[in-house]
N, C-alpha and C positions, 0 to 999 in steps of 0.2 A: 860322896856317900861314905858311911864309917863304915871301917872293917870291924867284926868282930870275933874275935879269937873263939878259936873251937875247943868245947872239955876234950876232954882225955878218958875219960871215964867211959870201961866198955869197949875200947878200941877205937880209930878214926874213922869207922861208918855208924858206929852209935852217936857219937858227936854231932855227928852232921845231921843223922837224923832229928837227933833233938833238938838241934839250934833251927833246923828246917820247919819240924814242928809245932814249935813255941815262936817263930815266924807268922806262921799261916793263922793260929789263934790271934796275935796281932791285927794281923791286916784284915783278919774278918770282922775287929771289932770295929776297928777304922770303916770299913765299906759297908757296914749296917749303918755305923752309926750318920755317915756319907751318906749314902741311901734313903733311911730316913729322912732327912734335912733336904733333900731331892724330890722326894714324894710326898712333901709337907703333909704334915701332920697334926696343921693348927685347926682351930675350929672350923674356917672355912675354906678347907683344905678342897682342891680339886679333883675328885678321884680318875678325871677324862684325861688330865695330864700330868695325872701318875702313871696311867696305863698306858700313856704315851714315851713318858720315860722310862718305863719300864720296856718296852718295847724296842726303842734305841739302842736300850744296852747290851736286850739281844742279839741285836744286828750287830754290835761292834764286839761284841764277845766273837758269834760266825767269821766276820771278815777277821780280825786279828787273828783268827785259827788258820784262817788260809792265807793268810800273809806269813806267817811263821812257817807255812807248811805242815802242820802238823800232821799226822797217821788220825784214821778216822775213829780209833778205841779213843786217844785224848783230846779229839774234838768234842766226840759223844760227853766224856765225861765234864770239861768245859762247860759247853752249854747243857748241861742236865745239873750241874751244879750254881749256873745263872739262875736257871728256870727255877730250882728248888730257892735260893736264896730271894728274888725276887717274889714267886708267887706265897712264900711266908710272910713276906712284908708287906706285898699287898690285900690278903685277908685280915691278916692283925690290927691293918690299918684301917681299913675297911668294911669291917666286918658282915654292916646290912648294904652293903653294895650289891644290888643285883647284877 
């Protein structure tokens, strides 16, 4: 993996911040755009095993938190930011899905 050198600018918790920051915009565009291509989105796209996929990744978002061990505030946010990223993708994609 590359290292990437950290600004200066602000002191060495501003830095971090930002490089952390401008990380997380990254890989959000990565795992939509991932996600997406998961949930197909062509015309005869299957919304049964979207929802199935979708479902998966809640379960593996859960177990990863307890395999980390994480405290139950960054579990909660964890899967409340699955759920939110997911259940966006799949109304957008979706939309007259009942």
């Amino acid at each position: 993996m590359t290292q990437f050198e950290l600004r200066n600018e602000g002191g060495p918790n501003a830095a971090a911040h930002a490089d952390l920051e401008a990380r997380i915009v990254v890989l959000e565009i990565v795992s939509m755009t991932a996600l997406a291509l998961a949930l197909d989105t062509s015309d005869n796209a299957d919304a049964d095993h979207a929802k199935s996929v979708a479902g998966l990744i809640l379960d593996t978002v859960r177990q990863r938190c307890s395999e980390l061990g994480m405290e139950e505030p960054a579990r909660q946010s964890a899967q409340s930011y699955a759920d939110e990223l997911l259940s966006t993708a799949l109304v957008s994609l979706y939309p007259t899905d009942q």
